[in-house]
N, C-alpha and C positions, 0 to 999 in steps of 0.2 A: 448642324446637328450637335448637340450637346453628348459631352466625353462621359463614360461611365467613370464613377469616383470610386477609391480607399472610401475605407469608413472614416478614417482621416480629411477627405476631399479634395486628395490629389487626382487626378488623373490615371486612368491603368493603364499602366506600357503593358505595349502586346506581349513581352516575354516576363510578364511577372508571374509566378507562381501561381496559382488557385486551389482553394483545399476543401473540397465538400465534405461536409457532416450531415449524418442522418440524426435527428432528434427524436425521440421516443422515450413517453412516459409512465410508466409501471408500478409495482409496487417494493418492497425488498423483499418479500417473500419470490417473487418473480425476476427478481434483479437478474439471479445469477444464469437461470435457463433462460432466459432472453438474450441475453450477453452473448450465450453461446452461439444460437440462433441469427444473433448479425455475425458472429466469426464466418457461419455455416453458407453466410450469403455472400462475403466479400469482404467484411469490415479490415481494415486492417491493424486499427486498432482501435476499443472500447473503453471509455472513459465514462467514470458512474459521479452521479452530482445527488446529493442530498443539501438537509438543513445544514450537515454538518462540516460540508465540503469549501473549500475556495472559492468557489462560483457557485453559486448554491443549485437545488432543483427549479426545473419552472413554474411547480406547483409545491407550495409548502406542506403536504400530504403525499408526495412522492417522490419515486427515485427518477433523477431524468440520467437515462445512458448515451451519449453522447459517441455515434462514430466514424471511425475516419474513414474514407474511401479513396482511390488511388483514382478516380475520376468521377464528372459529375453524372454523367449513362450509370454507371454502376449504382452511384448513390440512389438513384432513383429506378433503378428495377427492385433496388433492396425497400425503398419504401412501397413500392405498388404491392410487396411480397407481406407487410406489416400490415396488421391487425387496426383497421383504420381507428379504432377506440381508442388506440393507444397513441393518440394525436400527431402521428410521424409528422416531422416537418425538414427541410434541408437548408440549412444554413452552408454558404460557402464565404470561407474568408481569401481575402487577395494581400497578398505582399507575407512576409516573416514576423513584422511586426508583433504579432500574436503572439508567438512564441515564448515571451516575457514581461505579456500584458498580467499573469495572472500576478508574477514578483507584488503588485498593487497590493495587494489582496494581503499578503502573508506578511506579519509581524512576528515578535518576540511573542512565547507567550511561557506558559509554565507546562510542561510536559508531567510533568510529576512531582512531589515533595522536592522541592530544593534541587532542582534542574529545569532552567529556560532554555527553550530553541529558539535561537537566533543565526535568523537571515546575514549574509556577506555582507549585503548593501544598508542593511540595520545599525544604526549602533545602541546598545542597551549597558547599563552601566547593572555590574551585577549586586545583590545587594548582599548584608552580611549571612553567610551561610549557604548562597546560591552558589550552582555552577553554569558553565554557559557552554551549550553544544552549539558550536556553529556547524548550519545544515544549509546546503542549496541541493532540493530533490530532483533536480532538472526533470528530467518524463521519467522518474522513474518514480514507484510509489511510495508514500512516506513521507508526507508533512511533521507527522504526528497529531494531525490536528482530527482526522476521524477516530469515531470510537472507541474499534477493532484497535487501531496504535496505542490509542489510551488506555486503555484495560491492560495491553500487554506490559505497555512503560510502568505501570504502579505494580504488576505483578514480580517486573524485574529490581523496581527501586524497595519491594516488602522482602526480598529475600539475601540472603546473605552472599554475594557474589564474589568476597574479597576472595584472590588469588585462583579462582575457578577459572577453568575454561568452559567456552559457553559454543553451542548450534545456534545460527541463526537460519532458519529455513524460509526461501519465499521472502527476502531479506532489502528489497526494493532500493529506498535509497540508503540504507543501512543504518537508518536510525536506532533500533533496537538490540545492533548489534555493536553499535557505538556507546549508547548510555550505559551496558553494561559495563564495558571497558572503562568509560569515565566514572562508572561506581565503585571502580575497581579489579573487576574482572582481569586474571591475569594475561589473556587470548580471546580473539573470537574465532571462530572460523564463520563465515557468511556465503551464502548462496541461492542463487537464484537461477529459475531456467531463462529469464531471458539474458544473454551477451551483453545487449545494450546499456545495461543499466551498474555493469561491472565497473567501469570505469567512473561512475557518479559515486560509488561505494567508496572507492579508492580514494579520490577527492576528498570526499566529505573525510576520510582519514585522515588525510596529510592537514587539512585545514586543522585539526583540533590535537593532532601530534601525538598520532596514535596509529599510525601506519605504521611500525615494527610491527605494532597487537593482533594485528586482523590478518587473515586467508578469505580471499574473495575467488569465487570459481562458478562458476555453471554446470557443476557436476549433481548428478541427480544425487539424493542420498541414499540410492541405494547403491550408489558407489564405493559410499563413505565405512570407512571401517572401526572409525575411531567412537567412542563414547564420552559422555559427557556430563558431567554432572547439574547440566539446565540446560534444556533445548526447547529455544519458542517457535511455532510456527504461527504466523497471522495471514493464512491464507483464506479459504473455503471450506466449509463445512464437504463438498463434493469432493475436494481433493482431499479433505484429511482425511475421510474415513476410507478409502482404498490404499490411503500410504499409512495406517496407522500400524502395520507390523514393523516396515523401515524404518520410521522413526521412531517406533517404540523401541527398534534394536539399538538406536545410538543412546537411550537415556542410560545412564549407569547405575549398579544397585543405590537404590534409596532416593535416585536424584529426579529433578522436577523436572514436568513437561508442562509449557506452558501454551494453550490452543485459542487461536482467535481465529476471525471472520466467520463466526458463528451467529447467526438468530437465534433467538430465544427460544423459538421451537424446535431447533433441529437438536437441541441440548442433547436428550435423550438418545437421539441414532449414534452419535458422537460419543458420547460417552462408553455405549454398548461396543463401539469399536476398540478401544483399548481396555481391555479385561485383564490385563496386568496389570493395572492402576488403580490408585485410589483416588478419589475427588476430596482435595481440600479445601478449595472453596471454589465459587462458580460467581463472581460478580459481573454484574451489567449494567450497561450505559445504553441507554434507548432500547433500539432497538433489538439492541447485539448486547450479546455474553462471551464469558473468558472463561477456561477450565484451567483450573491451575490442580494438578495430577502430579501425585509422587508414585515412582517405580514401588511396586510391591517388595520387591525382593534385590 
């Protein structure tokens, strides 16, 4: 009888790992209620793939959300529960490997006017006028390589950060709350709800010698009591506009709020949420828009 193989073409020991994914194809207007919908079934965590992603989508006209389940029974009452048009399929991978198959994928590249993000295992030589963030996102999110990150990095490298302290909300692997401080910002504070991804923050600090700069916590902000004169959040259109009073209370008079993981369409509900702001400009990259919002008063 011939042995089941690794995608490698070893052999599977009986006590190797196994990791089922549910695959399912959508669109980004749909991304975000679908997402939720695998949470509501078992997922235990959701991982979204576009043109613009590390791995890309499976269809070049859609969002593929990719996710995880904690067995392969589960995986599959969650697909028999899925909308069979939206092509569910289960892939399961065996052994860790995985884990740092995507590193392939991710290069040096240019994050913004004159700052490249650059991988540990990279080496890039910077050139005159360039700066060099070194970033490894392990599962936390934060390439800088979608959109939603890019819109925010050019809204953070157009404005004037020197000696500011800055929010970063929803702050993944804290990219955002890093290139401020390497544009000069004099502190960050960074935050996120999930725990997990605290400790990648920290990291990606100490690598680029900016670990005095940063507070890294999992405190909601409406915990936070402090203000700020620029606070980005690149989260969800869904979660901004219910937390748009608490983070409108951290911006300080006159200072910028800068809003991502928004669609093009939902512009309008997003905006109508924060009424103590102004819109000064609203750029976009595909799919997705940025609100860059100063404090009225």
């Amino acid at each position: 009888m011939n042995e089941p193989k690794t995608e490698g073409g070893g052999a599977i020991k009986p006590t190797e790992l196994r990791f089922p994914f549910l695959l399912v194809d959508t669109t980004a207007e749909e991304a975000d209620v679908l997402s939720s919908e695998l949470f509501d079934l078992g997922a235990q965590g959701v991982e979204e793939r576009d043109a613009t992603t590390l791995v890309k989508a499976r269809k070049a006209d859609k969002v593929t959300l990719v996710a995880s389940f904690a067995t392969h029974e589960e995986a599959e009452e969650a697909r028999a529960a899925v909308d069979p048009a939206l092509d569910p399929a289960i892939e399961e991978i065996i052994g860790d490997g995985w884990r740092d198959a995507w590193k392939e994928h991710f290069r040096p590249f240019l994050l913004c006017d004159g700052v490249v993000v650059r991988p540990p295992w990279e080496t890039y030589e910077a050139k005159p006028g360039e700066r060099i963030l070194e970033l490894e996102p392990g599962r936390a999110f934060g390439t800088g390589l979608h959109e939603t990150t890019s819109l925010v990095a050019r809204a953070i490298a157009s404005t004037d950060v020197t000696n500011k302290r800055v929010l970063d909300v929803g702050t993944g692997s804290g990219i955002l709350a890093l290139l401020a401080l390497l544009l000069g910002a004099a502190h960050a504070v960074a935050i996120d709800n999930d725990p997990d991804v605290l400790d990648v923050v920290r990291e990606n600090a100490e690598r680029n010698g900016l670990g005095a700069k940063i507070d890294v916590g999992n405190q909601d902000v409406t915990e936070l009591t402090e203000v700020f004169p620029l606070v980005v959040a690149n989260i969800e259109a869904r979660v901004l506009i219910p937390m748009a009073g608490a983070l409108g209370d951290r911006v300080g008079s006159r200072g910028t709020l800068v809003l991502s993981g928004i669609l093009v369409p939902q512009k309008a509900d997003v905006l109508a949420a924060y009424p103590g702001f102004s819109l000064v400009s609203a750029p976009e990259k595909g799919e997705w828009i940025s609100l860059v919002l100063q404090k009225n008063a």
